[in-house]
N, C-alpha and C positions, 0 to 999 in steps of 0.2 A: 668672110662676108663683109663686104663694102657698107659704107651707111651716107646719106645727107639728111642734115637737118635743117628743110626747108622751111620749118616753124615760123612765123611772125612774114611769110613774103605772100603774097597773092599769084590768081593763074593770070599768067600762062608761065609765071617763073618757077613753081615745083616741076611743071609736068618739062620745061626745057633743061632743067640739070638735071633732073631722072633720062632726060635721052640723049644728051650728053656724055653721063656717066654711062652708060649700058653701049655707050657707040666703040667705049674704050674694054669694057670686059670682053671675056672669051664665053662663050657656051655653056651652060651648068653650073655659072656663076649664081652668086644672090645676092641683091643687093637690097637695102632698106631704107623709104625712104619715110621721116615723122614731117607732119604737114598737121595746119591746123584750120588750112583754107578748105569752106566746102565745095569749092568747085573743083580744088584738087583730088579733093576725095569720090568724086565723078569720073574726074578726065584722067587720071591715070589711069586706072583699072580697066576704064574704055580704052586707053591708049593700048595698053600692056596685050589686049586679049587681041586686036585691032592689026598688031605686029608679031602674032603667036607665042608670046611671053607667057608663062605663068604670073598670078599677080593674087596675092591674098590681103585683104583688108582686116586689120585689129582695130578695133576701137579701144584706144588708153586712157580714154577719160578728160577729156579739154583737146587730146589732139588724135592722131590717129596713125599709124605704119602702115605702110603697103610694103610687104614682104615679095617679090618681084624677082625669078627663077631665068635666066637669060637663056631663049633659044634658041 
């Protein structure tokens, strides 16, 4: 399982190295990515489902993972 920790940046820069990194995996990958922007916490999961990704949201408490299934 891949991770970035997009923590302390703003959108549109979680959701462009989340499709950056996912442009490099293979199929049935997982990658995670912890953000603490709320617009990222929007636009990826919109992105993910948008592109036929799986994509699940964890709230950690000050930030948040999207756990993100490559399809």
């Amino acid at each position: 399982m891949q991770q970035i920790d997009a923590r302390g940046r703003v959108c549109p820069l979680p959701l462009f190295y989340t499709k950056r990194k996912l442009e490099e995996m293979r199929a049935g990958e997982e990658l995670v990515v912890l953000a603490d922007d709320t617009t990222a916490k929007e636009t990826i999961p919109k992105w993910c489902s948008l592109h036929g990704h799986d994509a699940r949201l964890e709230d950690m408490g000050g930030y948040f993972r999207v756990v993100i299934r490559k399809r």
